[in-house]
C-alpha positions in Angstrom: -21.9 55.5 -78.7 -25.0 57.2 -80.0 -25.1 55.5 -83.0 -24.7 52.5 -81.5 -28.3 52.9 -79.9 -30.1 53.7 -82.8 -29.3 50.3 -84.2 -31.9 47.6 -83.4 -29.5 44.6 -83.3 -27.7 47.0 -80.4 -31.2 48.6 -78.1 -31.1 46.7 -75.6 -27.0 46.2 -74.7 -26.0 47.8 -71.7 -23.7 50.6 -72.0 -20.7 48.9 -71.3 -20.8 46.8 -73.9 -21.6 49.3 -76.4 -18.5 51.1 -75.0 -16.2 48.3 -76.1 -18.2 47.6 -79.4 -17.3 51.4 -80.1 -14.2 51.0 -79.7 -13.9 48.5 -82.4 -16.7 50.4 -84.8 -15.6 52.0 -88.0 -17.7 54.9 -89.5 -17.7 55.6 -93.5 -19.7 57.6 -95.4 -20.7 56.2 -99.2 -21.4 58.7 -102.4 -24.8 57.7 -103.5 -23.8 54.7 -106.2 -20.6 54.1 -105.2 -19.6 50.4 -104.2 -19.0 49.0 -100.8 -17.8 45.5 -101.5 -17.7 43.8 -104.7 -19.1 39.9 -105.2 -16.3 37.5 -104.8 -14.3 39.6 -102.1 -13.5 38.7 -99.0 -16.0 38.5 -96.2 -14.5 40.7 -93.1 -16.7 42.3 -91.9 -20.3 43.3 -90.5 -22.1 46.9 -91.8 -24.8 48.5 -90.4 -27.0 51.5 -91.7 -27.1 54.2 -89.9 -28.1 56.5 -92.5 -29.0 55.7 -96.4 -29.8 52.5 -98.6 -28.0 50.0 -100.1 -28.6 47.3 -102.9 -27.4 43.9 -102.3 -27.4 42.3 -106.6 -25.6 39.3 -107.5 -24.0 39.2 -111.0 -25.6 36.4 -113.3 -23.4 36.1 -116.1 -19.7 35.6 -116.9 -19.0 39.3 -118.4 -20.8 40.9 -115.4 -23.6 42.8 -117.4 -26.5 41.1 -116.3 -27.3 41.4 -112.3 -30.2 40.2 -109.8 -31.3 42.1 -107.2 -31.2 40.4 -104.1 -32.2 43.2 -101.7 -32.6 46.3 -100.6 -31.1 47.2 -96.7 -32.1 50.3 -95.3 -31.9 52.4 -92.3 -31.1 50.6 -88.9 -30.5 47.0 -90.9 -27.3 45.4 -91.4 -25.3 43.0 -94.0 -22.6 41.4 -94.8 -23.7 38.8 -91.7 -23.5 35.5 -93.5 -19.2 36.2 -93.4 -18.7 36.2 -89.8 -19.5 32.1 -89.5 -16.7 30.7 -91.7 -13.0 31.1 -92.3 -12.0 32.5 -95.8 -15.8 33.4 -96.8 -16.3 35.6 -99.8 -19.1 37.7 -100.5 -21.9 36.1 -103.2 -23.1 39.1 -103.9 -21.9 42.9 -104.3 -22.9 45.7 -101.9 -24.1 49.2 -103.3 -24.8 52.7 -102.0 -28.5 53.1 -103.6 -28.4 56.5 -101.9 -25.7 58.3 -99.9 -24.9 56.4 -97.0 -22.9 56.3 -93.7 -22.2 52.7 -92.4 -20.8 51.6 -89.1 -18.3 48.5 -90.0 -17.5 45.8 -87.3 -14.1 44.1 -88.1 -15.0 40.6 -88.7 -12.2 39.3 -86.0 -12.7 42.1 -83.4 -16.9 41.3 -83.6 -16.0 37.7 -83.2 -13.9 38.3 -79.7 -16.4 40.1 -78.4 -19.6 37.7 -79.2 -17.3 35.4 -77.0 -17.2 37.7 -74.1 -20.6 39.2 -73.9 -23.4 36.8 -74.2 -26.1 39.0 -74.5 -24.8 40.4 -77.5 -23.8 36.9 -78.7 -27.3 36.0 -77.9 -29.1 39.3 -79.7 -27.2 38.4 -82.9 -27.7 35.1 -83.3 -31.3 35.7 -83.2 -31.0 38.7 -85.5 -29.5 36.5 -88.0 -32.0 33.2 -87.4 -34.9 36.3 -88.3 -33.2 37.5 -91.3 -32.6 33.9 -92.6 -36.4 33.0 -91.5 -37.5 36.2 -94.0 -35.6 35.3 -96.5 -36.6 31.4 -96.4 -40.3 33.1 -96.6 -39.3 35.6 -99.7 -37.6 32.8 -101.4 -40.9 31.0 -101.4 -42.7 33.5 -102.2 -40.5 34.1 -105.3 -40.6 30.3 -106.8 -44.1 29.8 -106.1 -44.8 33.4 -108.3 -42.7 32.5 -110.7 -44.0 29.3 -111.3 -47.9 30.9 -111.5 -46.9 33.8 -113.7 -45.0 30.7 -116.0 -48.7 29.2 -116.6 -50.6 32.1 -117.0 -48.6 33.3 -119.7 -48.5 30.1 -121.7 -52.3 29.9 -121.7 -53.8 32.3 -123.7 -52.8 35.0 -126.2 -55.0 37.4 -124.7 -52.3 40.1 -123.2 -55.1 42.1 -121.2 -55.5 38.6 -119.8 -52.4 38.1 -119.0 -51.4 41.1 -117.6 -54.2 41.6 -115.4 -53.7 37.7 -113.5 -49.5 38.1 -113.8 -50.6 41.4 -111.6 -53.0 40.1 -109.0 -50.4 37.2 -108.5 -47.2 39.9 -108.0 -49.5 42.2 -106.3 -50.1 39.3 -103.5 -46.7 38.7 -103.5 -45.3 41.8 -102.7 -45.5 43.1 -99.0 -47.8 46.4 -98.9 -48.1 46.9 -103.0 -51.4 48.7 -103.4 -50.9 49.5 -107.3 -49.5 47.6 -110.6 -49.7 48.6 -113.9 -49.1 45.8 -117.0 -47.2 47.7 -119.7 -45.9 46.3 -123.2 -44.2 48.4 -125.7 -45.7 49.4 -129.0 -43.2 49.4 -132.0 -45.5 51.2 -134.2 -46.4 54.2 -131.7 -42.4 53.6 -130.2 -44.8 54.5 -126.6 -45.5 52.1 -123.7 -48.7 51.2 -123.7 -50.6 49.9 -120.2 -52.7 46.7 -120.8 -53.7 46.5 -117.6 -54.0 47.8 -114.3 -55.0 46.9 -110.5 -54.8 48.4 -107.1 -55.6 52.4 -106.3 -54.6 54.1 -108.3 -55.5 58.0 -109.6 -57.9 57.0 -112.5 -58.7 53.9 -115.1 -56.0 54.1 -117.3 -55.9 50.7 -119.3 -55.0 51.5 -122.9 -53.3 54.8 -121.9 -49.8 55.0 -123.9 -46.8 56.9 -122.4 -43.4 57.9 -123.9 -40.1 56.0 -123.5 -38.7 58.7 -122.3 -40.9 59.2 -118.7 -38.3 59.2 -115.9 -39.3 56.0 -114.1 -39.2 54.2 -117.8 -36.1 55.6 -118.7 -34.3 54.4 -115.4 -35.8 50.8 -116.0 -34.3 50.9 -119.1 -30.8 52.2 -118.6 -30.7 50.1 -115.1 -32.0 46.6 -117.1 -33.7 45.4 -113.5 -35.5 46.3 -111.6 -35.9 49.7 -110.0 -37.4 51.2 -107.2 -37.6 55.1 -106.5 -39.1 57.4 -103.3 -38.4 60.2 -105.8 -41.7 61.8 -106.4 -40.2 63.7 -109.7 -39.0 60.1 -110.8 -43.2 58.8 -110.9 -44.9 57.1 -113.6 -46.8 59.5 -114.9 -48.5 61.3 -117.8 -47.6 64.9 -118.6 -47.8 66.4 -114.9 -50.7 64.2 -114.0 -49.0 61.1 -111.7 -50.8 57.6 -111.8 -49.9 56.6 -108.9 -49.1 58.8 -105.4 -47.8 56.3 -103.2 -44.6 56.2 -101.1 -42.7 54.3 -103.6 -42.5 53.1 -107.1 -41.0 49.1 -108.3 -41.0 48.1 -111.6 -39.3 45.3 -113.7 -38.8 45.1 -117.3 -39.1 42.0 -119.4 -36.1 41.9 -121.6 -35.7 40.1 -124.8 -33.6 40.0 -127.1 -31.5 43.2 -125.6 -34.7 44.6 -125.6 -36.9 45.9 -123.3 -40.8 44.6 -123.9 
């Protein structure tokens, strides 16, 4: 019943209803990249974090190479909601272990006998899920409207420094709590990344700086072909032993052309 309580969709139930929710809980632990449902499957049930990370990505082509990230669901969050309101629902996207992971899984029909016994959990939920769909109605927004901006910037000069420094300050905005970009394109007579532009804190003025393929958080943008974010402070952009950027985090996104990365 611990666990329960260290859910926030769950705080404020009074023990007796977490008793019976516990006795319809499942515990699993995930292997960092292993799969927890695949898109198309069916919808049956709720998961909640208790420890770990997982990758909601939606495949976007017929073969199932290319994928879009939708989200990423950490600690204390949950997924999978969207399956409990209609008979025979399938998942539209596929669920991943981005690190290793235990999960507490509610039964789909067991959660749903319960919401109609205990109203204050019926009530919690439902306003869990009108937040979640709220955030994304925001993020969605925020996505088009970015999209659309960095659309006319690039088609209205050749000037890449240009370019890259406006296609930053509008992702920058964009993104909750980014303090740092960096605008790189790849050089196929040096075969090196080089920046073209930077903005935010970061350790020093680095526009024009090259850096090899083969630097960690490149190399995973490149084998990944999305984009990728990492805590990993031995997986940071850097130069040599000399880090860019100290933050808590790193995302970046490749443009791909072609099959290749630009």
């Amino acid at each position: 019943m611990d666990d329960l309580k260290n859910i926030p969709l769950f705080a404020n139930l009074s023990d007796s209803v977490l008793v019976r929710l516990n006795q319809i809980i499942q515990k699993k632990n995930y292997p960092e990249r292993t799969m927890i449902f695949p898109q198309g499957s069916p919808g049956d049930a709720l998961y909640l974090i208790l420890e770990g990370e997982v990758t909601i990505r939606q495949t976007m082509d017929q073969e199932g190479k290319q994928f879009k990230t939708l989200g990423v669901v950490e600690k204390g969050d949950f997924f999978g909601e969207m399956s409990l309101f209609k008979a025979g629902e399938v998942h539209s996207a596929s669920a991943f272990a981005t690190k290793e992971s235990t999960l507490l899984i509610l039964p789909k029909e067991s959660f749903q006998k319960l919401l109609e016994t205990e109203k204050d959990l019926a009530k919690d939920f439902l306003i869990a899920i009108m937040e979640r769909i709220s955030g994304r109605l925001r993020r969605m927004n925020h996505y088009f409207v970015t999209v659309y901006q960095t659309g006319m910037i690039t088609g209205s000069t050749e000037d890449l420094s240009w370019i890259g420094e406006n296609i930053l300050e509008k992702i920058t905005f964009a993104i909750d709590h980014a303090e740092a970009g960096l605008f790189l394109l790849w050089n196929p007579f040096n075969e090196e990344f080089e920046i073209t532009a930077q903005r935010g804190h970061l350790t020093e003025k680095i526009a024009g700086v090259s850096i090899n393929p083969e630097e960690s958080f490149l190399k995973a943008m490149q084998e990944a072909r999305q984009p990728v974010r990492t805590t990993n402070p031995e997986q940071k952009l850097s130069q040599s032993d000399s880090p860019f950027y100290t933050g808590r985090s790193q995302l970046g996104g490749p443009l791909i052309d072609d099959e290749r990365i630009i």
